[in-house]
Residue, then its C-alpha position, 0 to 999 in steps of 0.5 A: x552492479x547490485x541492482x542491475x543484477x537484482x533488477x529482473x525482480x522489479x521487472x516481475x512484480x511490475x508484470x505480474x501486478x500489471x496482468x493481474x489489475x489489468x485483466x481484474x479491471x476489464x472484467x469489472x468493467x465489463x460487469x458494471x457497463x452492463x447496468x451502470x455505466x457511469x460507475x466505469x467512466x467515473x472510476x476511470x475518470x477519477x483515477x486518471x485524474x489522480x494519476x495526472x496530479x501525481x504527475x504534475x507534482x513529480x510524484x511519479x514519472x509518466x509511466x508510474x503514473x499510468x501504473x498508478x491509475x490502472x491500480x486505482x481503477x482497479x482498487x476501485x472497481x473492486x469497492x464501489x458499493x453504490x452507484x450513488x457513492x463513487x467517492x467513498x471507495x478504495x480511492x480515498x486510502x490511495x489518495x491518502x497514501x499518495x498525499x502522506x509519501x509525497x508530503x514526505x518526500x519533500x519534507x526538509x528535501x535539502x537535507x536529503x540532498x545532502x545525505x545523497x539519500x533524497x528521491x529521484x526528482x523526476x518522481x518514483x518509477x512505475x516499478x515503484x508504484x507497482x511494488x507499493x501498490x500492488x498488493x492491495x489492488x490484489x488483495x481487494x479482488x472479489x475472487x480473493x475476498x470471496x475466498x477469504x469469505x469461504x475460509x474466515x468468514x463463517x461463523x464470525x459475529x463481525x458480519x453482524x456489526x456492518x451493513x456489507x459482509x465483505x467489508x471487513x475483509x477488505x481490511x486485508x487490502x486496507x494493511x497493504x496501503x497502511x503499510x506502503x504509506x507507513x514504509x515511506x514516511x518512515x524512511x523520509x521523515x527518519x532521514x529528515x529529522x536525523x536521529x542516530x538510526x540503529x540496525x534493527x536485527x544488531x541495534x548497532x549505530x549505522x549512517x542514514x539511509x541504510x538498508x534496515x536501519x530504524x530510528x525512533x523518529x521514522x518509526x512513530x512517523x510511519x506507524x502515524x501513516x499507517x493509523x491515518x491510512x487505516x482511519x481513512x480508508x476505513x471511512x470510505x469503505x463504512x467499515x468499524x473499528x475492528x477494521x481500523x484496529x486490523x488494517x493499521x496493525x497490519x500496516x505497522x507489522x509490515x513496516x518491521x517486516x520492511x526493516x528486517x528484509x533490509x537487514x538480512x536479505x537485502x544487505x546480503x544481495x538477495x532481494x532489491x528494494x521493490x521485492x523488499x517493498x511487495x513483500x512487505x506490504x504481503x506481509x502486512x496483508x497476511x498479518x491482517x488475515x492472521x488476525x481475521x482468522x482469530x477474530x472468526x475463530x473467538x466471535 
């Protein structure tokens, strides 16, 4: 009954993420058309592709994988630095999210199965994707990284140190995937390992599975997916170690954040597990953009 009741909040973080992306990925597309073409048809083609894949692994459901592509297309657009360097974008992070939660998923499944906490087998629902994902399809927008230029940008002597002044702020986006990754490893791995898990607000013992529970083994799992996804993504988009450091922070932030909405507002029937999700990976992404601010302000 909870969830039906909570669930108009899964509804509009998929239509808000859905019009952003949508809209942001015409208009990229638009402009690269104009010279480049071939840098619209790969980026569709490379995200469909993915799309399929996670779909034939029963990753995610048909409609989560279409929600999937249109986030990557758009995360892509938003990175590609070259015409010439398709790969080396946002769809290497994105592709390390989708293989790090899928391996976790299935990890010691039977296990899951038991505790009547496994996924659903048909894959995540398009809300899901939506929740995850979101945020760092926004967070990698050029009007939202101009305006993170506008405001920390000035004066800092990180743009020195990397061949795209921008780079760096794509970080911002950067936490919102370590985070996503580290949420769902740590949940899995956690449930599958066993290990008493512990209330993170009362320290108190609890079942697996439960809404703000934490144990040692989920937690150094997810904070090893947040390091990867960070290290990855920092790769693709030629950023430095300042930009690893502040994407991965982010992302084990959020993961903390995740649990301590568990324990308060979700147990108290206030927000369902998608709002937990967006916020979370928000929370990460603000995390990464405190921490650029005090970059900007020290260099």
């Amino acid at each position: 009954m909870l969830s039906r009741k909570l669930k108009w909040q899964s509804i509009v973080v998929l239509v808000a993420v859905l019009e952003v992306t949508s809209v942001t990925a015409f208009f990229q597309a638009l402009e690269w058309m104009g010279n480049y073409p071939e840098v619209v048809v790969w980026c569709f083609a490379l995200s469909g592709a993915l799309g399929i894949v996670a779909w034939r692994m029963r990753s995610a459901t048909g409609a989560a994988a279409l929600m999937g592509s249109l986030i990557t297309v758009n995360v892509m657009l938003s990175t590609v630095n070259s015409p010439r360097d398709l790969v080396r974008t946002g769809l290497l992070p994105i592709l390390a999210v989708v293989l790090a939660t899928s391996w976790a998923t299935r990890f010691r499944r039977e296990r899951k199965g038991r505790l009547k906490t496994a996924e659903d087998p048909r894959g995540r629902s398009a809300m899901q994707v939506a929740a995850n994902l979101g945020m760092a399809a926004i967070a990698a927008e050029p009007a939202v990284q101009a305006w993170m230029m506008k405001h920390y940008g000035h004066g800092s002597s990180i743009d020195t140190r990397i061949s795209t002044t921008s780079t760096i702020f794509l970080s911002v986006a950067l936490a919102a995937l370590a985070e996503a990754a580290a949420d769902t490893v740590s949940s899995e791995v956690g449930q599958a390992l066993g290990g008493q898990p512990r209330m993170l607000t009362t320290g108190k013992s609890v079942e697996p599975g439960t809404d703000g529970a934490v144990s040692l083994a989920g937690t150094g799992a997810g904070a090893l997916a947040a390091f990867l996804v960070a290290a990855v993504g920092t790769i693709a988009l030629h950023g430095g170690w300042q930009m690893a450091a502040i994407a991965c922070a982010g992302g084990v932030f959020g993961l903390f954040f995740d649990s301590l909405l568990g324990a308060t507002l979700e147990r108290w029937g206030w927000l369902n597990n998608d709002a937990v999700n967006f916020l979370s990976t928000a929370s990460a992404a603000g995390f990464a953009l405190l921490l650029l601010a005090h970059s900007s302000t020290v260099s």
